[in-house]
N, C-alpha and C positions, 0 to 999 in steps of 0.2 A: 538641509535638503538631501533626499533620498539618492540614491545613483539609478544609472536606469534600469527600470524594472522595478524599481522597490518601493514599496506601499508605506511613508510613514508613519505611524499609529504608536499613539502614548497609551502604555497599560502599567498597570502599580501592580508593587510586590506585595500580597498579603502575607496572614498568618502561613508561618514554616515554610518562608519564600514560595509560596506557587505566585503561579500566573494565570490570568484569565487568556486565552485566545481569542480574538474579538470572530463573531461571527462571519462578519464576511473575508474574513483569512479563512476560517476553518471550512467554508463553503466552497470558495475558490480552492483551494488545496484536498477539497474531501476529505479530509480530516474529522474522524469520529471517536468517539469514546473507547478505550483502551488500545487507540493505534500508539505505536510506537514511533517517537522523535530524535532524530539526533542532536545533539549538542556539540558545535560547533566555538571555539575559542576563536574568536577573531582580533588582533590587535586590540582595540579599548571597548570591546564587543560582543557579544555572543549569538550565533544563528542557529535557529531552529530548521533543521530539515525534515520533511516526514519520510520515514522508508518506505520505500515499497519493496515489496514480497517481489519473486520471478515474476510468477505466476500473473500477478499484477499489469507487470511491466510488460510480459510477453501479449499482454491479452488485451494491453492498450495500442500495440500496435495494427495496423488495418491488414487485411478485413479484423474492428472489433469482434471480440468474441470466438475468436479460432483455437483458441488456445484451449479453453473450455468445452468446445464444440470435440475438441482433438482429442482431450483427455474421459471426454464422456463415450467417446466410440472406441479407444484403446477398452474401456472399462468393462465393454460390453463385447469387445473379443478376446479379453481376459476370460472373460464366466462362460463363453463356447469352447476356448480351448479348454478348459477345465472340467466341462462338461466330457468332450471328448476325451480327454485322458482319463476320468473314472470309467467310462465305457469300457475304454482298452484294459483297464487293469482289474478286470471284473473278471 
């Protein structure tokens, strides 16, 4: 029996030890093709964590999406002030 919070699930080692992620781990965790997992040594164990990026993290906090919102308006008073600097040095 699992501790709390943790989802049981038997998965077998294939060829050159992989593992399959069963679907609704990978859903529940968003977990997609060429994310990156940590590897965790636990006592008689091993736990998979998924990383997340900042950016990730920053952009799951509320309001979602500020962080992106944030970085797309810096981006575009990047390209004015650049605009006005080739002015001035004309």
């Amino acid at each position: 029996m699992g501790n709390a919070g943790t989802i049981p699930l038997k998965i077998r080692v294939g060829k050159r030890f992989t593992i399959t992620i069963p679907k609704e781990v990978r859903e529940k965790l968003n977990i997609k093709e060429g994310d990156e997992l940590e590897v965790i040594v636990v006592d008689d164990g091993i736990m998979l964590r998924k990383i997340v990026s900042l950016i990730e993290f920053i952009d799951s906090v509320k309001p979602k999406g500020s962080i992106k919102e944030f970085l797309k308006e810096r981006e575009e008073e990047i390209k004015l002030e650049n605009e006005r600097v080739n002015e001035l040095i004309k």
